[in-house]
C-alpha positions as CSV (number, residue, x, y, z in Angstrom):
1,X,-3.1,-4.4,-9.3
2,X,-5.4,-1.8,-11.0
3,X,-7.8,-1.8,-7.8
4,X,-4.4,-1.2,-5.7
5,X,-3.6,1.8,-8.1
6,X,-7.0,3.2,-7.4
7,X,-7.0,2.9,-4.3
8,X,-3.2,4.7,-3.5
9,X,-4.9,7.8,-6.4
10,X,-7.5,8.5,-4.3
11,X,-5.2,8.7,-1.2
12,X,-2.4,10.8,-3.1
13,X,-3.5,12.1,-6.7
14,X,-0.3,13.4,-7.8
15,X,2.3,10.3,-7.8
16,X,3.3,7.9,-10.5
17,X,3.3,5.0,-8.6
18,X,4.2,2.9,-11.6
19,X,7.4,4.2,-10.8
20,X,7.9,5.3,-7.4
21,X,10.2,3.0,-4.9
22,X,10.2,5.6,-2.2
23,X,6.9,5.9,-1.1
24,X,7.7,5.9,2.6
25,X,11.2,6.6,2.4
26,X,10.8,9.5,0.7
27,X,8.2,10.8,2.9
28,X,5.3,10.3,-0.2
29,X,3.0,8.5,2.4
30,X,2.7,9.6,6.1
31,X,1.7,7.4,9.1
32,X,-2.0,8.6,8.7
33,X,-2.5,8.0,5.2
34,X,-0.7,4.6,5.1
35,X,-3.4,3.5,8.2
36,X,-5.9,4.7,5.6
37,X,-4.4,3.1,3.1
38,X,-4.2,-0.4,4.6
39,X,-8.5,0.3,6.0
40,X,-8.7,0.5,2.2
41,X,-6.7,-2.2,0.9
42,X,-7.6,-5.0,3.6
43,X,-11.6,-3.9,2.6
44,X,-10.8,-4.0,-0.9
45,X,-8.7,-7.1,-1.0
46,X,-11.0,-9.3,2.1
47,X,-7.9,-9.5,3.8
48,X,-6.0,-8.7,7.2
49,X,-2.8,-6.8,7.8
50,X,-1.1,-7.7,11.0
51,X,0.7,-5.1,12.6
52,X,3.9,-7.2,12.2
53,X,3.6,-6.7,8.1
54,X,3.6,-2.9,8.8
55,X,6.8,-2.1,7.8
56,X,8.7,0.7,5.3
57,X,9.6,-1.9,3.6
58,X,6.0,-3.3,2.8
59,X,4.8,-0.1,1.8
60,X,7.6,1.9,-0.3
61,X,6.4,1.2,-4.0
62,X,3.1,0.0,-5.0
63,X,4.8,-3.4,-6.3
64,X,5.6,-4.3,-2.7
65,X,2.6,-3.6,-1.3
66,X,0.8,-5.5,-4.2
67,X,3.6,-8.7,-3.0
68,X,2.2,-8.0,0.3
69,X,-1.1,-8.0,-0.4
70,X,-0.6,-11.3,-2.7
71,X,1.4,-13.1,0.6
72,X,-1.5,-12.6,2.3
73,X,-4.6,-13.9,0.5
74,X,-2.4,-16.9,-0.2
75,X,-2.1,-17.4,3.4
């Protein structure tokens, strides 16, 4: 999870994302930096996002997108 937190820093410095639930609800990530984000995560992790997994609901805390990210390289 720490390479995850590094990762969503770099992208956006200034959000606790220990704590944060609305990341896309709440307008925290836009469509460009969650395409960036998930470039960075599938080269980070060695995995592949489908488009299908691109959903709010994937992506609004870091704990879901860690899930995601889990579901995946289980897969």
């Amino acid at each position: 999870m720490d390479t995850l937190y590094e990762i969503l820093e770099e992208l956006q410095p200034d959000v606790d994302y220990k704590t944060c639930d609305n990341l896309v609800d709440g307008r925290v990530l836009d469509s460009l930096t969650i395409l960036s984000l998930i470039s960075e995560i599938e080269d980070a992790y060695d995995i592949e996002i489908p488009a299908v997994d691109i959903v709010p609901a994937n992506f609004n805390s870091a704990k879901a997108i860690y899930a995601l990210i889990t579901r995946l390289e289980e897969e």
